[in-house]
MIDOSE-1310 file (N, C-alpha, C; in nm, 2 decimals, decimal comma, always signed):
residues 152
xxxx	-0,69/+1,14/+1,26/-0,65/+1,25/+1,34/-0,55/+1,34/+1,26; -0,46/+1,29/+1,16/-0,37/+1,39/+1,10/-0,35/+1,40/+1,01; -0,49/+1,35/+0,90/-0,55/+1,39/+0,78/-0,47/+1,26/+0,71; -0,44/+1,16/+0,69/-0,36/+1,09/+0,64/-0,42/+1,05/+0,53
xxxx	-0,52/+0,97/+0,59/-0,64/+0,90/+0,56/-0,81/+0,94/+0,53; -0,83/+1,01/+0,41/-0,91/+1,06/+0,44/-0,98/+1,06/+0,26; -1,09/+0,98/+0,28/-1,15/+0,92/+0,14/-1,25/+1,02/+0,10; -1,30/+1,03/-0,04/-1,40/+1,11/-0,09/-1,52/+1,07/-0,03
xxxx	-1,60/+1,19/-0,04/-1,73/+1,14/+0,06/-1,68/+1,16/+0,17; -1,82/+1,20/+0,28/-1,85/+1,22/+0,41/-1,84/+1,09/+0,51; -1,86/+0,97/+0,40/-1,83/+0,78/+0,50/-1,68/+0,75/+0,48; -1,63/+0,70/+0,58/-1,56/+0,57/+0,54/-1,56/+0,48/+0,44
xxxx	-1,68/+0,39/+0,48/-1,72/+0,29/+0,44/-1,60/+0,20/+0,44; -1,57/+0,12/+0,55/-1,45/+0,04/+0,55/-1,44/-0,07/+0,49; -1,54/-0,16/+0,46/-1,54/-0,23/+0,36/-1,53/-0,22/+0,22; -1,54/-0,10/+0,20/-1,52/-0,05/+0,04/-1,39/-0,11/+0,02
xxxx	-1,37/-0,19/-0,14/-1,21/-0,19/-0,16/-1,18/-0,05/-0,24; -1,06/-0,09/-0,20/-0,96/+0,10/-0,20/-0,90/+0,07/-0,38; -0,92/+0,18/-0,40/-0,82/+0,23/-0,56/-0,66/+0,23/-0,58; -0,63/+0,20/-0,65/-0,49/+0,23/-0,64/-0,51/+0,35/-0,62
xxxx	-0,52/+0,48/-0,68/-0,49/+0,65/-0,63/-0,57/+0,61/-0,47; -0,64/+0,58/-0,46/-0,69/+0,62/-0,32/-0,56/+0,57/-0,19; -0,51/+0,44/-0,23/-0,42/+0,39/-0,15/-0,25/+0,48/-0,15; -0,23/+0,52/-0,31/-0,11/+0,59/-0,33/-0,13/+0,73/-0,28
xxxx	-0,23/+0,82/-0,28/-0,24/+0,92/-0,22/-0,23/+0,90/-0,06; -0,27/+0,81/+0,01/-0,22/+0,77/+0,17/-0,07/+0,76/+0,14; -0,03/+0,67/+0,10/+0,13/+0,67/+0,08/+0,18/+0,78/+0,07; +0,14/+0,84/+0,00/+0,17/+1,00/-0,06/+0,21/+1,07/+0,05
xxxx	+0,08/+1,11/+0,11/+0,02/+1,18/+0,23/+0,17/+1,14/+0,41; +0,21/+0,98/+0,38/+0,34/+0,96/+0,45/+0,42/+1,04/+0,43; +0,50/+1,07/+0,28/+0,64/+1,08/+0,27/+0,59/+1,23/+0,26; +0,48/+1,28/+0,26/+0,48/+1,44/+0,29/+0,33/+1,51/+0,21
xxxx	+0,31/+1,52/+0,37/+0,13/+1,55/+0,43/+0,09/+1,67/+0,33; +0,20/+1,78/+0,34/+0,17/+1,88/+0,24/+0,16/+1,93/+0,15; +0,19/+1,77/+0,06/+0,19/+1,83/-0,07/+0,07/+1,75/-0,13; +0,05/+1,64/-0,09/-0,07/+1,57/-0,18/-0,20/+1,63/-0,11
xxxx	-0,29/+1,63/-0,25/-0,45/+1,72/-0,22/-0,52/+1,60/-0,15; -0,62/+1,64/-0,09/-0,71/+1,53/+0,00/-0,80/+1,51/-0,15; -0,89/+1,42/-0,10/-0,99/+1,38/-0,18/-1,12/+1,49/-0,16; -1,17/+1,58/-0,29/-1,24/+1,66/-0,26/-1,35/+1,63/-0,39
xxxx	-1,45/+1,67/-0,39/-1,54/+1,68/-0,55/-1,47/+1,75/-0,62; -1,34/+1,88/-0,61/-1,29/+1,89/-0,76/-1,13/+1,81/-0,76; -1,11/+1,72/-0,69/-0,97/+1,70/-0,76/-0,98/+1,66/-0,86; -0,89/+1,68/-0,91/-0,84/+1,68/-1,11/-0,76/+1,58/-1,13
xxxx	-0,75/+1,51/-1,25/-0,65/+1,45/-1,36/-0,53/+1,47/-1,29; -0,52/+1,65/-1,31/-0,40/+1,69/-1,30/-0,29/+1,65/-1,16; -0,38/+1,67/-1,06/-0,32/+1,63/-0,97/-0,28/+1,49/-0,96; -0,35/+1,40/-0,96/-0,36/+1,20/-0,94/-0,23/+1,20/-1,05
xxxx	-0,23/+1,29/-1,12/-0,11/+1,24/-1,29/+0,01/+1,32/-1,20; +0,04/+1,44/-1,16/+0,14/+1,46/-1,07/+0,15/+1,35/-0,97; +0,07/+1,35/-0,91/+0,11/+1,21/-0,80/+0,17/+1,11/-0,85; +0,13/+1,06/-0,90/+0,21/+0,93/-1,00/+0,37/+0,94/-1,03
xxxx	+0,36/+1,14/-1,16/+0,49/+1,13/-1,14/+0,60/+1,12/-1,07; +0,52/+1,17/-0,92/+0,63/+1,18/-0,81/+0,63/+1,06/-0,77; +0,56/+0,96/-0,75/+0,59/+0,85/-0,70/+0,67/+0,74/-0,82; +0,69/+0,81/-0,91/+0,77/+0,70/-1,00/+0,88/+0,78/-1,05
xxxx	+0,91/+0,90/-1,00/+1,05/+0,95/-0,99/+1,13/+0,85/-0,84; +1,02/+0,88/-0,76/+1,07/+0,80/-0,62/+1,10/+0,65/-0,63; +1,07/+0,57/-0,75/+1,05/+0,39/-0,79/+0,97/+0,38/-0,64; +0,85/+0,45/-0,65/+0,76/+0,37/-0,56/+0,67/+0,28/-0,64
xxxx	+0,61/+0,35/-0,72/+0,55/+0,25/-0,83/+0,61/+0,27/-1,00; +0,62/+0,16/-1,06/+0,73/+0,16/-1,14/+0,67/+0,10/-1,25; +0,73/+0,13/-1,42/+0,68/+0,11/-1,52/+0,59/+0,00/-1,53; +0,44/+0,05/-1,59/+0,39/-0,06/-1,58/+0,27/-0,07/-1,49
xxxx	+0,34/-0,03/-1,37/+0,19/-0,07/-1,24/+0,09/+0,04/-1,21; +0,11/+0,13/-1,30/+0,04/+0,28/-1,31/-0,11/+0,22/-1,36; -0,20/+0,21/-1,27/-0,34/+0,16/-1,28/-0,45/+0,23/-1,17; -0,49/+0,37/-1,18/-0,52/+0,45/-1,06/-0,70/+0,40/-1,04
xxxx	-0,77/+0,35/-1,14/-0,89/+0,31/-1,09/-0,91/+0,18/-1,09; -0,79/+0,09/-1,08/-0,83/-0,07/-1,05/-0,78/-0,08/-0,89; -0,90/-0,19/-0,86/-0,81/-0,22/-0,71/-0,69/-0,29/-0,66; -0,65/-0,25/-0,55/-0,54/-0,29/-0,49/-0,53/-0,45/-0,43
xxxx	-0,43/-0,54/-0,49/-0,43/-0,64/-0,35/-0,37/-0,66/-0,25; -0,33/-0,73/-0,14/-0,32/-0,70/-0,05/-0,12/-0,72/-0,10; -0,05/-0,83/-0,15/+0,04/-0,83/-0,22/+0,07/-0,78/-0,24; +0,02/-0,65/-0,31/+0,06/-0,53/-0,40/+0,05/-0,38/-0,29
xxxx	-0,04/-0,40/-0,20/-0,01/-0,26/-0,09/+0,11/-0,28/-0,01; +0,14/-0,43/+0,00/+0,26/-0,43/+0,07/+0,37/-0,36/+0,02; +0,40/-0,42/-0,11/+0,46/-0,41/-0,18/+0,50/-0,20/-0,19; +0,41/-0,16/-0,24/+0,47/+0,00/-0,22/+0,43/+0,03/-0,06
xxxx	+0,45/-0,01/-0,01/+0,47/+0,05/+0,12/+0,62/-0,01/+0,16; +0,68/-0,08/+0,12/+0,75/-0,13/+0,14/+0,85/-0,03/+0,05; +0,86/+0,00/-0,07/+0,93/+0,06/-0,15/+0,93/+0,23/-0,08; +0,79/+0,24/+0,00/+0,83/+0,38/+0,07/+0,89/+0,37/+0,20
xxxx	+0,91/+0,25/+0,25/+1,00/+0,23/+0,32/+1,16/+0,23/+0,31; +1,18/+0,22/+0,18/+1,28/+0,23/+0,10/+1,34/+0,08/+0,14; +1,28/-0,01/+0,14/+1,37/-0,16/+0,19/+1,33/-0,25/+0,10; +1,26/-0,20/-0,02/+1,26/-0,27/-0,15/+1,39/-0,36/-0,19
xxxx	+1,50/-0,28/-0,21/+1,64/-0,38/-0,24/+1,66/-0,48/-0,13; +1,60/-0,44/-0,03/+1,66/-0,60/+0,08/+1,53/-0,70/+0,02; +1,40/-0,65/+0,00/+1,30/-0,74/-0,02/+1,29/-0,80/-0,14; +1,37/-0,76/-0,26/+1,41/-0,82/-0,35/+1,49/-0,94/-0,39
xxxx	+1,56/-0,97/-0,27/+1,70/-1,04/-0,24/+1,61/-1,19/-0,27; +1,61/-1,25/-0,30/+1,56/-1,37/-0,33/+1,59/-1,47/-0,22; +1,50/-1,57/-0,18/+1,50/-1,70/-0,11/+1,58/-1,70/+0,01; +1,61/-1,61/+0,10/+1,65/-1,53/+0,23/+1,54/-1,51/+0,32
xxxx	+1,43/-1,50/+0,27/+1,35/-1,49/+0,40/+1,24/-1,57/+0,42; +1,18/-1,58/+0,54/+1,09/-1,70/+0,60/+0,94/-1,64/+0,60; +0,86/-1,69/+0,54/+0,73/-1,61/+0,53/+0,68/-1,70/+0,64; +0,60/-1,62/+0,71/+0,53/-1,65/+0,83/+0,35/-1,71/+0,82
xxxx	+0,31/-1,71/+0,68/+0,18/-1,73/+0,69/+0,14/-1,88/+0,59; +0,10/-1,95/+0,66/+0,04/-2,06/+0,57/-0,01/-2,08/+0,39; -0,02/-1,96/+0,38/-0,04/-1,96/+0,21/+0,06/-1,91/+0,16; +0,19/-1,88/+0,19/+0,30/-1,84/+0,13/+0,31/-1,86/-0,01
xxxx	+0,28/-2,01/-0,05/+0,27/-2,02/-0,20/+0,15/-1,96/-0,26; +0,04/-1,85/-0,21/-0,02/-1,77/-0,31/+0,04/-1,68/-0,31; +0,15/-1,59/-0,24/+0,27/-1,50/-0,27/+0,31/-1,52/-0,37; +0,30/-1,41/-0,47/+0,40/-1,36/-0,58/+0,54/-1,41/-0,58
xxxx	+0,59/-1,51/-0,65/+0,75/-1,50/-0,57/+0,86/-1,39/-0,55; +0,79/-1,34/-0,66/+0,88/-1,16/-0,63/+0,82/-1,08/-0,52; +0,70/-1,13/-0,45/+0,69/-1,02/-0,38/+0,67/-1,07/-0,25; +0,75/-1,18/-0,20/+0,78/-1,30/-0,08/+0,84/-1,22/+0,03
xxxx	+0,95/-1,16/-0,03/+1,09/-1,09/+0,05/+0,93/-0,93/+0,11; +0,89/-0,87/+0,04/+0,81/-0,80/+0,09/+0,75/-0,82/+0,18; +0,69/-0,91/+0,15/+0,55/-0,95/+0,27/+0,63/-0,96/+0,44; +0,74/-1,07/+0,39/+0,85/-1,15/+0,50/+0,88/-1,01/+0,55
xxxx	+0,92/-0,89/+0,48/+0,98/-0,81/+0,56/+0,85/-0,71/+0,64; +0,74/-0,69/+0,58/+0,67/-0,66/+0,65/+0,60/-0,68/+0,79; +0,58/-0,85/+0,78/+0,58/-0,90/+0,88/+0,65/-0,90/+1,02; +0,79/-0,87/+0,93/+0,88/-0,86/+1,04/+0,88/-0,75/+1,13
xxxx	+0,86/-0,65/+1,08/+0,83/-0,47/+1,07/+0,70/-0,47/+1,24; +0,59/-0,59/+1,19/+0,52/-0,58/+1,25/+0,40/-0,48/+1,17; +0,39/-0,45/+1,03/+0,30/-0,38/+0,98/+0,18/-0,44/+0,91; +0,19/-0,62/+0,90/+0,10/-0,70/+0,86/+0,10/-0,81/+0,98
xxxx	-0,01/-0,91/+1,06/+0,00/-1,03/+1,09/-0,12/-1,15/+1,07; -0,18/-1,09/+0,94/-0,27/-1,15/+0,85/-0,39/-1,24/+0,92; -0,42/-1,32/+0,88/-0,53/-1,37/+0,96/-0,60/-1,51/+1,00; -0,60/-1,56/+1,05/-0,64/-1,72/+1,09/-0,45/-1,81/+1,05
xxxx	-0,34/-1,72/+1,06/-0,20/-1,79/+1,00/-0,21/-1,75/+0,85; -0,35/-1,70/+0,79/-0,32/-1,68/+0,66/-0,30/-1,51/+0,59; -0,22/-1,49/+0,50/-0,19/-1,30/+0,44/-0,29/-1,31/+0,37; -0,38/-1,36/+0,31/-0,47/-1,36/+0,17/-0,42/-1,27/+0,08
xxxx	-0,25/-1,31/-0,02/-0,23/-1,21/-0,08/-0,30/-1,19/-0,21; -0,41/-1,23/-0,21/-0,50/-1,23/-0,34/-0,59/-1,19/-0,36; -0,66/-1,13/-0,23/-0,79/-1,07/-0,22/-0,76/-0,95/-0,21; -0,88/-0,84/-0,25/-0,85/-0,70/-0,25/-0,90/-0,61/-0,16
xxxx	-0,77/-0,53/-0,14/-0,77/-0,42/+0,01/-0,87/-0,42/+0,04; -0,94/-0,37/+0,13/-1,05/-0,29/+0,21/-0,97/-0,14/+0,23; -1,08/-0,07/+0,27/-1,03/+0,08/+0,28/-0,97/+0,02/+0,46; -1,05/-0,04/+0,54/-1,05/-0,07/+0,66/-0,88/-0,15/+0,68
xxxx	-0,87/-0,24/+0,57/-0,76/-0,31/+0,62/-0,64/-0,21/+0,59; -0,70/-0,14/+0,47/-0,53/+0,01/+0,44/-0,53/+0,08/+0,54; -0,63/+0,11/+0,68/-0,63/+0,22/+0,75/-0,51/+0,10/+0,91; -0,55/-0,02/+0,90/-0,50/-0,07/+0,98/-0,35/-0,10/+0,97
xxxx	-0,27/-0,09/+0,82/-0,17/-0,15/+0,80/-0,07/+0,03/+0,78; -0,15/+0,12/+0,76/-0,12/+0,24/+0,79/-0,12/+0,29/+0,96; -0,17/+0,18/+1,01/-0,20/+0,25/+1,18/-0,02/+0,17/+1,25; -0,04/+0,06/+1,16/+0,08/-0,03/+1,21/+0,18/+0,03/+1,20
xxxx	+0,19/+0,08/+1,06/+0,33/+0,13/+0,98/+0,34/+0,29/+1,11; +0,24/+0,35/+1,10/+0,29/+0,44/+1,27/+0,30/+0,42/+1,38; +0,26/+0,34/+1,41/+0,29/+0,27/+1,56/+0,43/+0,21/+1,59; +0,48/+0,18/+1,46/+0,62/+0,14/+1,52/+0,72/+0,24/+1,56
């Protein structure tokens, strides 16, 4: 409804797994709708390489994790959404918080305090007790963890 979310091509396809640029341009499209291009047949280089730089002026994604045609996991969407939440420094804090899902030990240990705080947020509540932080996004599950992150 307010263009957030909005993939190349005329489908969804919600099972498709999502791109990093496909998932950072949603992110994008949060911290400000008017500046990032939708997904069209001519977007350019130019633009996706602007995006990047703005989101790594912002330390949303940060030296290193700049990877726009590999997919996302689920660990790692948290993770910049969390940094565009700007609550990255709390979720950094080490062995402070309680992860809520049965596979906690497939959590990154650096990226524990994320998930934990997501949870808490109420923007993830993973599935059968488990987060599967290892498996990769769906376009379907970015559109639900973006529905969450507005609903609150």
């Amino acid at each position: 409804q307010y263009g957030i979310i909005n993939f190349e091509g005329p489908e969804f396809k919600p099972n498709q797994e999502i791109t990093q640029k496909e998932y950072l341009m949603i992110l994008s499209r949060l911290i400000n709708r008017y500046y990032v291009p939708y997904f069209t047949d001519d977007i350019g280089q130019d633009e996706i390489d602007e995006m990047y730089k703005r989101l790594m002026r912002e330390g949303i994604v940060k030296d290193g994790e700049k990877a726009p045609e590999e997919t996302v996991l689920r660990e790692d969407a948290i993770k910049f959404l969390i940094r565009v939440l700007k609550y990255d420094k709390v979720a950094d804090i080490k062995d402070i918080f309680i992860v809520p899902f049965k596979d906690e030990d497939d959590i990154s240990p650096e990226l524990k305090g994320y998930v934990a705080v997501a949870s808490g947020l109420k923007i993830i509540s993973g599935a059968g007790g488990n987060f599967n932080p290892k498996n990769i996004l769906t376009r379907a599950e970015a559109a639900v963890i973006i529905y969450n992150y507005l609903d609150d």
